[in-house]
C-alpha positions as CSV (number, residue, x, y, z in Angstrom):
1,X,0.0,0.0,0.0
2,X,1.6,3.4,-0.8
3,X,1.7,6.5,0.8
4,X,-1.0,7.9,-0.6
5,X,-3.8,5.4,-0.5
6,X,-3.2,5.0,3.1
7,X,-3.7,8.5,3.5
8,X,-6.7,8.4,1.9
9,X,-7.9,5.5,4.2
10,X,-6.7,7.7,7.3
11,X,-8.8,10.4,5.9
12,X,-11.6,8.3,5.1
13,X,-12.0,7.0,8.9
14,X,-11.7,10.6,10.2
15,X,-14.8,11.5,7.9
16,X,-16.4,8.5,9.1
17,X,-16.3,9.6,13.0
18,X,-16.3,13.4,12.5
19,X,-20.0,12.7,10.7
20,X,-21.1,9.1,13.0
21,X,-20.4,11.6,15.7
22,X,-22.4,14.4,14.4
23,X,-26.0,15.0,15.8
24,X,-28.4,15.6,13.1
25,X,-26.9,14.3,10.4
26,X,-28.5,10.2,10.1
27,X,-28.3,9.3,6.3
28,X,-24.8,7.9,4.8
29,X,-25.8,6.3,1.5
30,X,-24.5,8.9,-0.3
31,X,-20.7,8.4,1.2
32,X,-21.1,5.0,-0.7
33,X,-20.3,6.6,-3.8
34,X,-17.0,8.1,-2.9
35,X,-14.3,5.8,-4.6
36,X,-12.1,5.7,-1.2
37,X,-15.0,4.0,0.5
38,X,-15.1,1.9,-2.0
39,X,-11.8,1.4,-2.2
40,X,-10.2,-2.5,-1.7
41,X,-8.2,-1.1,0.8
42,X,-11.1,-0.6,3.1
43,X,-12.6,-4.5,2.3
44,X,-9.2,-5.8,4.3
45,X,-7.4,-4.9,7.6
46,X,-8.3,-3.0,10.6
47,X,-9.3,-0.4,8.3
48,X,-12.7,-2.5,7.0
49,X,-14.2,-1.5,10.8
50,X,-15.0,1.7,9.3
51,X,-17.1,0.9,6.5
52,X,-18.4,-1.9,8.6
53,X,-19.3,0.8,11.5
54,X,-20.7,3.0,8.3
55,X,-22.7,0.1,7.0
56,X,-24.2,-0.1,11.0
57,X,-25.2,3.4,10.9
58,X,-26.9,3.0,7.8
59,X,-28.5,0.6,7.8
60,X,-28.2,-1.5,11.2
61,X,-29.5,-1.7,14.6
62,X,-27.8,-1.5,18.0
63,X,-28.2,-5.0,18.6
64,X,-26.5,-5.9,15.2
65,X,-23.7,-3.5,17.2
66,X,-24.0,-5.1,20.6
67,X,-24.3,-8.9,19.2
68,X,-20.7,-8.2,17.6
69,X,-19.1,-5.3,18.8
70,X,-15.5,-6.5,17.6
71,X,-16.5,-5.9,14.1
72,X,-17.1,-2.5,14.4
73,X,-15.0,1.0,15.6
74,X,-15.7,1.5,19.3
75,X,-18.4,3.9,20.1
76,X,-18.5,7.1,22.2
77,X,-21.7,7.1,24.2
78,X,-22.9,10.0,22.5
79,X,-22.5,7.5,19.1
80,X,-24.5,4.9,21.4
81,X,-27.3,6.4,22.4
82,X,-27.7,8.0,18.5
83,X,-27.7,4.4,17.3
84,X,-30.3,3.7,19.6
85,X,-32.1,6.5,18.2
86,X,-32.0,5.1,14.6
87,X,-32.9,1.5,16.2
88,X,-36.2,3.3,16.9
89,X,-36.8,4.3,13.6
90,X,-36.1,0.8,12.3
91,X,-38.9,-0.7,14.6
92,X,-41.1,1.9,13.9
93,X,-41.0,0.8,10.4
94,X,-42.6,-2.1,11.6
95,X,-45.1,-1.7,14.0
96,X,-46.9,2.0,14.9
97,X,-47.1,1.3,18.8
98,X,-44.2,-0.6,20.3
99,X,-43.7,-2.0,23.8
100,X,-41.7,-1.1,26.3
101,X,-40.3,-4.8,26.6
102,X,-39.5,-4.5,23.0
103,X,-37.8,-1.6,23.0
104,X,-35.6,-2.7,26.5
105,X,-34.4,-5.5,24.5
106,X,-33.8,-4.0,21.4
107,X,-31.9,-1.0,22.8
108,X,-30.3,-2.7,26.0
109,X,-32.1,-0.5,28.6
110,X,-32.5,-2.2,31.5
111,X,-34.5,0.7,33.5
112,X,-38.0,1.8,32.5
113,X,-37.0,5.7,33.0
114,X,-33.7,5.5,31.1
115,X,-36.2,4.1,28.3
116,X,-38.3,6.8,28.9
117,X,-35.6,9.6,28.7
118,X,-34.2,8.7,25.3
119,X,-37.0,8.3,23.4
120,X,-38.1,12.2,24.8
121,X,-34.6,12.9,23.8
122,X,-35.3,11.2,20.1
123,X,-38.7,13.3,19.9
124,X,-37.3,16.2,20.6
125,X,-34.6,15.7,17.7
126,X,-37.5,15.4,15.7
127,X,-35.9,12.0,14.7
128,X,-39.5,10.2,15.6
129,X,-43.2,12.1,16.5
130,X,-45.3,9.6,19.3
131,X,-46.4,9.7,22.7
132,X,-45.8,7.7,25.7
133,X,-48.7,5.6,26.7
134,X,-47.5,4.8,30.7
135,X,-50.2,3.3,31.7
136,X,-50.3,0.1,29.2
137,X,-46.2,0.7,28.5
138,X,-46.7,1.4,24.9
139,X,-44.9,4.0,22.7
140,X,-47.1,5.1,20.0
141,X,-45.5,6.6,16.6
142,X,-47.4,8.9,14.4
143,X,-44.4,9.2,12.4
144,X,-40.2,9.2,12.0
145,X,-37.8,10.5,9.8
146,X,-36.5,7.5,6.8
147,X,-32.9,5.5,6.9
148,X,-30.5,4.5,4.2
149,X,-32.2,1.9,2.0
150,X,-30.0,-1.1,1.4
151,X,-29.1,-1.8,-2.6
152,X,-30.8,-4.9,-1.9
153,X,-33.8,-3.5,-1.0
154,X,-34.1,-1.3,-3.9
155,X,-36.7,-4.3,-5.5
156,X,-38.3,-4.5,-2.6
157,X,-39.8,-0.9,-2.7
158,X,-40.2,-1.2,-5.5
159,X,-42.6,-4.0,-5.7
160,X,-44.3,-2.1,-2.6
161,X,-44.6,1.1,-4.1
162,X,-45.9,-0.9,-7.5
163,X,-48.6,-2.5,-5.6
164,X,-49.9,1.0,-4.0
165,X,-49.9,1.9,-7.4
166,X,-52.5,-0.4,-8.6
167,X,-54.4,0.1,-5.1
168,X,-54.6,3.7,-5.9
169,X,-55.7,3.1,-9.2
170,X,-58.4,0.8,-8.1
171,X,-59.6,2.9,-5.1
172,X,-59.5,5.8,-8.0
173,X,-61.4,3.7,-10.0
174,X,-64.1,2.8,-8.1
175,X,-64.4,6.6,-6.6
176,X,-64.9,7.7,-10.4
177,X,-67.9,4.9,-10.6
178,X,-69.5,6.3,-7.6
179,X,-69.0,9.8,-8.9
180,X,-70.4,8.8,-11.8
181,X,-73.5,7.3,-10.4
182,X,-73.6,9.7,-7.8
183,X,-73.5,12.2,-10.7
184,X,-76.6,10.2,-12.5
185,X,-78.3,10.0,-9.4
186,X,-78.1,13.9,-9.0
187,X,-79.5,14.6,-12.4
188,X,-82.4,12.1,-12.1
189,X,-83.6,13.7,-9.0
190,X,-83.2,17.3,-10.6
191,X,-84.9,16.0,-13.4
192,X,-87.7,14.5,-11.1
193,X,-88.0,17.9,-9.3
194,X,-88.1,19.7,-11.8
195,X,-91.2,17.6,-13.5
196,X,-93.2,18.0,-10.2
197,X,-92.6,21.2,-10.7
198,X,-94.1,21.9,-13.8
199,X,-96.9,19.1,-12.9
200,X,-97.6,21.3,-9.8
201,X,-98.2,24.8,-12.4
202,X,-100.0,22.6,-14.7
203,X,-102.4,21.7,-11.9
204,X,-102.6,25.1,-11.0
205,X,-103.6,26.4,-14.3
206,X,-106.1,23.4,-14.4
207,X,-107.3,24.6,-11.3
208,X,-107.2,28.2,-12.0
209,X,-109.2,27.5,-15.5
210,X,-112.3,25.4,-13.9
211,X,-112.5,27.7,-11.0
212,X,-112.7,30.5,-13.8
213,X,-115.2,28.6,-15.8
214,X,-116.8,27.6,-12.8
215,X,-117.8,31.6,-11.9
216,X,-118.5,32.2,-14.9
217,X,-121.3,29.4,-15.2
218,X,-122.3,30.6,-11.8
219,X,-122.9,34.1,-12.9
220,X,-124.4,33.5,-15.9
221,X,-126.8,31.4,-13.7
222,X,-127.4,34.2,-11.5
223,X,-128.2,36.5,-14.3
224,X,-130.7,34.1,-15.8
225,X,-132.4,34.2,-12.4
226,X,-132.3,37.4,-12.0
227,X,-134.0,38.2,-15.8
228,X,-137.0,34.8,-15.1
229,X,-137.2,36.7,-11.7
230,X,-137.4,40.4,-13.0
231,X,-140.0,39.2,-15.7
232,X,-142.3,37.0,-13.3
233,X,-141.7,40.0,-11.4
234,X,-143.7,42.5,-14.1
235,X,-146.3,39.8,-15.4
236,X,-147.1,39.8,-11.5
237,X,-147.5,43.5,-11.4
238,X,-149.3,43.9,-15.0
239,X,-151.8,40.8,-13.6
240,X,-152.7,42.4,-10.5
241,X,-153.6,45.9,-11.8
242,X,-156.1,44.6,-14.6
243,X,-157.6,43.1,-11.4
244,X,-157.9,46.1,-9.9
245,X,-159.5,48.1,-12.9
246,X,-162.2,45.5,-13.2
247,X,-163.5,45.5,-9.7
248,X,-163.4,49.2,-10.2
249,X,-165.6,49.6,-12.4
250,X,-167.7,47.0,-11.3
251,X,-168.2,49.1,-8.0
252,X,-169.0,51.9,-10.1
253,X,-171.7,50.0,-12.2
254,X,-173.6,49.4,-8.5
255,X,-173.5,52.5,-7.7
């Protein structure tokens, strides 16, 4: 090994800690692409704990770290307990409420509060959003930030996303129908509205029109009543004073 690559390995494991250490930074697949990383030199030697301890970051869990510690660079507590941070995330991918037996095991808490103190710690990095249900010992995620996705894994999503595709489409699909329907359903009953609509003028006018004729019949009733009674009413009067005239005279013949 020359000079030179070894300096670039040197270099390489300074970046590694100087960034593993740093607080808010918790996605490393891009350092993948540098060629030093990549580099042979880093698959042999002491020197492959770095990448290894990379890889753990990434993609890993703190049990992966505390199962076989050799493998990887040794770990400042601060590096710990952000590992156990990221171990979170990792389950929450899993499961939206996790138990506090879960999490002591995954994490290697042994004390309830400790428990309790770094995942406050974790929401308040804004690495995870949950409460803490204390009474049933439950830690329940709304949501958390992503990790590196393996290349292996690539498929994987995107198999997943494919099939939410075609969900989508299908829940789409079937929203359109009812739309549609919905939509046909809407226009019938306008349609049936506005009908009884116009069937209620029409009966109006009906109404209107035979309760017109209906007065008029009644008046011209009333005005052939009134004629038949104005004429009986004359014949009666013309009848009554030849009546009179006759007995007149007749009392003037006695006398």
């Amino acid at each position: 090994m020359d000079t030179y690559a070894a300096y670039l390995i040197y270099l390489a494991g300074v970046l590694l800690c100087w960034i593993v250490f740093a607080g808010e930074h918790y996605h490393w697949r891009r350092l993948h692409g540098d060629w030093f990383l990549q580099s042979r030199n880093l698959g042999v030697g002491p020197d492959s704990k770095a990448l290894k301890t990379l890889n753990l970051f990434a993609y890993g869990t703190y049990k992966d770290y505390t199962s076989k510690p050799s493998d990887y660079l040794e770990l400042t507590p601060a590096q710990k307990k952000k590992l156990q941070h990221l171990t979170i995330v990792t389950l929450a991918t899993q499961s939206k409420c996790l138990s506090y037996s879960e999490l002591q095991k995954e994490l290697d808490i042994k004390n309830v509060r400790d428990l309790e103190d770094l995942i406050i710690e974790a929401v308040y990095a804004d690495i995870i959003q949950g409460k803490l249900d204390q009474k049933n010992s439950n830690l329940e995620i709304d949501c958390a930030i992503g990790r590196d996705i393996r290349p292996e894994d690539v498929n994987i999503i995107v198999n997943c996303l494919q099939e939410w595709s075609s969900a989508c489409d299908g829940v789409l699909s079937c929203v359109e129908t009812q739309i549609h329907r919905a939509n046909n359903e809407k226009n019938k009953n306008v349609q049936r509205k506005t009908d009884i609509e116009q069937e209620i003028v029409n009966i109006k006018k009906t109404l209107k029109t035979q309760l017109q004729e209906r007065n008029e019949v009644n008046d011209e009733v009333m005005a052939t009543d009134s004629r038949e009674a104005t004429a009986s009413g004359e014949k009666g009067k013309k009848s009554y004073k030849g009546k009179g005239i006759r007995s007149s005279s007749k009392f003037w013949l006695k006398s």
